[in-house]
C-alpha positions in Angstrom: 10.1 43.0 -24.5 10.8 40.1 -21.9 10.9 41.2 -18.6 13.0 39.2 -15.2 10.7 38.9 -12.5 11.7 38.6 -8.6 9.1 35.9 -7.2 7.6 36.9 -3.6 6.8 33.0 -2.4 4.4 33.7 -0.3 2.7 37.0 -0.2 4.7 40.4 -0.9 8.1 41.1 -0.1 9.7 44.4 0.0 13.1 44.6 -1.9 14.2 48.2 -2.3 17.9 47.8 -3.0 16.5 45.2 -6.3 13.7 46.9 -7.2 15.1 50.1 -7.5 17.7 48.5 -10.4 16.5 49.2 -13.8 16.6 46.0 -15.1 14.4 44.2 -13.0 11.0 44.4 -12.3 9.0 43.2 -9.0 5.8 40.9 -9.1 4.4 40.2 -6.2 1.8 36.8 -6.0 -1.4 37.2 -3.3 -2.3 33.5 -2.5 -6.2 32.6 -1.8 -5.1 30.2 0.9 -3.5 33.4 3.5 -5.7 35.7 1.5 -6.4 38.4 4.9 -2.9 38.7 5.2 -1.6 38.2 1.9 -4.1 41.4 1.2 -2.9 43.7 3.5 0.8 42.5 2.5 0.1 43.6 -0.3 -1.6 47.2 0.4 1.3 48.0 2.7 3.9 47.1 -0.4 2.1 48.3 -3.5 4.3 50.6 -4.1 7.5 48.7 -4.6 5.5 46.3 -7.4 5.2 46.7 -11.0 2.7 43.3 -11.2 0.3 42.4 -9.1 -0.4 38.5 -9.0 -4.0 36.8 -7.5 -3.2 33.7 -6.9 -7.1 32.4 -6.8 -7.8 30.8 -9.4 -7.5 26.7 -10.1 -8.9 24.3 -12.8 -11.4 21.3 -12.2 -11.6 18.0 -13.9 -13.7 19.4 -16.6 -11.3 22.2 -17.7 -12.9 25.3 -16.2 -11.6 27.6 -14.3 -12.6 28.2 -10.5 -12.3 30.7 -8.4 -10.9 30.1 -4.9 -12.3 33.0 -3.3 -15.1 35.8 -3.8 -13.4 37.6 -5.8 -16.4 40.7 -6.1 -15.5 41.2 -2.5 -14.7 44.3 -1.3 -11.3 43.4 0.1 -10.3 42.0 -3.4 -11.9 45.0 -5.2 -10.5 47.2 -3.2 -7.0 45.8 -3.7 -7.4 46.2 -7.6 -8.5 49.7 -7.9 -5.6 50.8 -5.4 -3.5 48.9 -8.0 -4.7 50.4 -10.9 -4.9 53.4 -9.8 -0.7 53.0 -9.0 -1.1 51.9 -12.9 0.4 48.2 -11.5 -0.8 45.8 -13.7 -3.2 42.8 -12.2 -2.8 39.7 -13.8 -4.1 36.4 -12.1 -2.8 33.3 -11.5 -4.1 30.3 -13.2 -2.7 27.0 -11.4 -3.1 23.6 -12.3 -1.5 20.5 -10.8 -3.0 17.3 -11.9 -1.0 16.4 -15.2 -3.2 13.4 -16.4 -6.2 16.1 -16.3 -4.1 18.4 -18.1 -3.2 15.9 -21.0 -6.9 14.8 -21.1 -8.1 18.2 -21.6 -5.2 20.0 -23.7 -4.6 17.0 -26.1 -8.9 17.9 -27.3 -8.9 20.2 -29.5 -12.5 20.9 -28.7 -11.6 20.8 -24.4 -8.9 22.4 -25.2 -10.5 25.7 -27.2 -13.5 25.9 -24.6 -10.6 25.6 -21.7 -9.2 29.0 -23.1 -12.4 30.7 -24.0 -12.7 29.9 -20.1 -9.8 31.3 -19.5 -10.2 34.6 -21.9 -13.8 35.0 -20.3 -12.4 35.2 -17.1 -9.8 37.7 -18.4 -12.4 40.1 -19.5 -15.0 40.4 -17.5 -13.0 41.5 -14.3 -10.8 43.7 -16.1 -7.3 41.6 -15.8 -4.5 42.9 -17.6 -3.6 39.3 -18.9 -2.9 36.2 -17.2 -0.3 33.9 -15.6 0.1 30.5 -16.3 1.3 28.4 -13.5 0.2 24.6 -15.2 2.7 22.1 -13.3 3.5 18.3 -13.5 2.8 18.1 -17.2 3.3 14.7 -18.7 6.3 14.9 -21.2 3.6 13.4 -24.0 1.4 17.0 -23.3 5.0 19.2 -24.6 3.2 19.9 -27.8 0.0 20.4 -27.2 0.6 22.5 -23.7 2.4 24.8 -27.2 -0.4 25.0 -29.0 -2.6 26.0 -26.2 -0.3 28.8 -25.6 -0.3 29.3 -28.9 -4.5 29.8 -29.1 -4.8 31.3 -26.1 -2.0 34.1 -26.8 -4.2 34.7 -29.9 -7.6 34.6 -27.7 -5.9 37.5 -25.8 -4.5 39.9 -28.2 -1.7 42.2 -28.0 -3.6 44.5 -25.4 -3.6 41.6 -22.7 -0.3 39.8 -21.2 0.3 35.9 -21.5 2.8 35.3 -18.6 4.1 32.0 -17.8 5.0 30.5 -14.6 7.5 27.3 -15.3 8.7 25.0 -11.8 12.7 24.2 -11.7 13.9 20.9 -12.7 16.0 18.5 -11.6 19.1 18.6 -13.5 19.9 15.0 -15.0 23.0 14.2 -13.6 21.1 15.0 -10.1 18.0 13.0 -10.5 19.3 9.7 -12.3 22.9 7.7 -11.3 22.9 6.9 -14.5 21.3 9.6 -16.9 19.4 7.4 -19.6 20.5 8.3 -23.0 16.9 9.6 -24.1 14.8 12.0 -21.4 11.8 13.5 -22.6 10.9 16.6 -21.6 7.4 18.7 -20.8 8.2 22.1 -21.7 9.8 23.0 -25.2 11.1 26.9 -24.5 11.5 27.7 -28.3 8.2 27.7 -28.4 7.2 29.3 -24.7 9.3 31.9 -25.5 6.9 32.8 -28.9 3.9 33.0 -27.2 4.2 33.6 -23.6 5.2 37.8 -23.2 7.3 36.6 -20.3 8.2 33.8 -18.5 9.1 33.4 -14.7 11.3 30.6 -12.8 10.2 29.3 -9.7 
């Protein structure tokens, strides 16, 4: 089942009079780089979230996946087991922002399998209910393989674990050209997002 998710920008926000609405669900993203407050944000809102988001974790020119903070501290520990214990599902943040990288490493098939066995590592060994996707400024010539990568790593991951997909807005056409060109190429192809990814949230 797809689920609409309310983005907190920053840290947590508390939305009662949304979050109480059936059809909607509230995930709230912790970022590394205001990670005191972003913390105890969190803590004091737990209870109107139904996700819990890290946002700690980036990839290096190589493909692997880093950790922004110490993330077997006992602030970040303790954050997780008051989560799970609320049964609030963690799922981290993976963010990427350099597009020629991306292309260089998810148009290898061999890169591009150790990337997600990186990834699914990651996954497992802290316990993660699944993981967000948050890859941005793709090249249009990445569209197909950024789909197959969702496509292994979805597969890596199992039913069990969440594959959640984080996609920036886009300028419409007729905004960003004075004269829209008769061919645009595009970086994301949503038939196939939407087969792999369990949900998928709009910036």
């Amino acid at each position: 089942m797809k689920r609409l998710f309310l983005l907190a920008a920053v840290a947590i926000l508390a939305l009662p009079s949304v979050s109480s609405a059936a059809s909607y669900e509230v995930g709230g993203w912790v970022p590394w780089f205001a990670e005191d407050a972003a913390i105890k944000s969190a803590e004091k809102n737990i209870r109107d979230l139904d996700v819990l988001y890290p946002f700690v974790y980036e990839v290096n020119s190589s493909g692997d996946v880093i950790s922004k903070v110490d993330i077997e501290s006992d602030d970040w520990q303790d954050l997780f087991e008051l989560a799970r214990d609320k049964n609030i599902e963690v799922i981290p943040t993976i963010a990427w922002f350099d597009g020629e990288e991306m292309h260089e490493i998810l148009s290898d098939k061999r890169k591009r399998n150790n990337h997600i066995d990186d990834i699914v590592d990651m996954v497992k060994e802290q316990g993660f209910d699944g993981v967000n996707i948050d890859y941005e400024a793709r090249k249009s010539e990445t569209v197909d393989y950024y789909s197959l990568f969702l496509r292994d790593l979805k597969e890596e991951l199992g039913r069990r674990l969440s594959l959640t997909c984080t996609i920036e807005a886009r300028t419409p056409p007729e905004s960003l050209y004075r004269d829209v060109p008769k061919e645009i190429k595009y970086s994301n192809d949503y038939e196939e997002i939407n087969k792999y990814c369990d949900w998928v949230e709009i910036m």
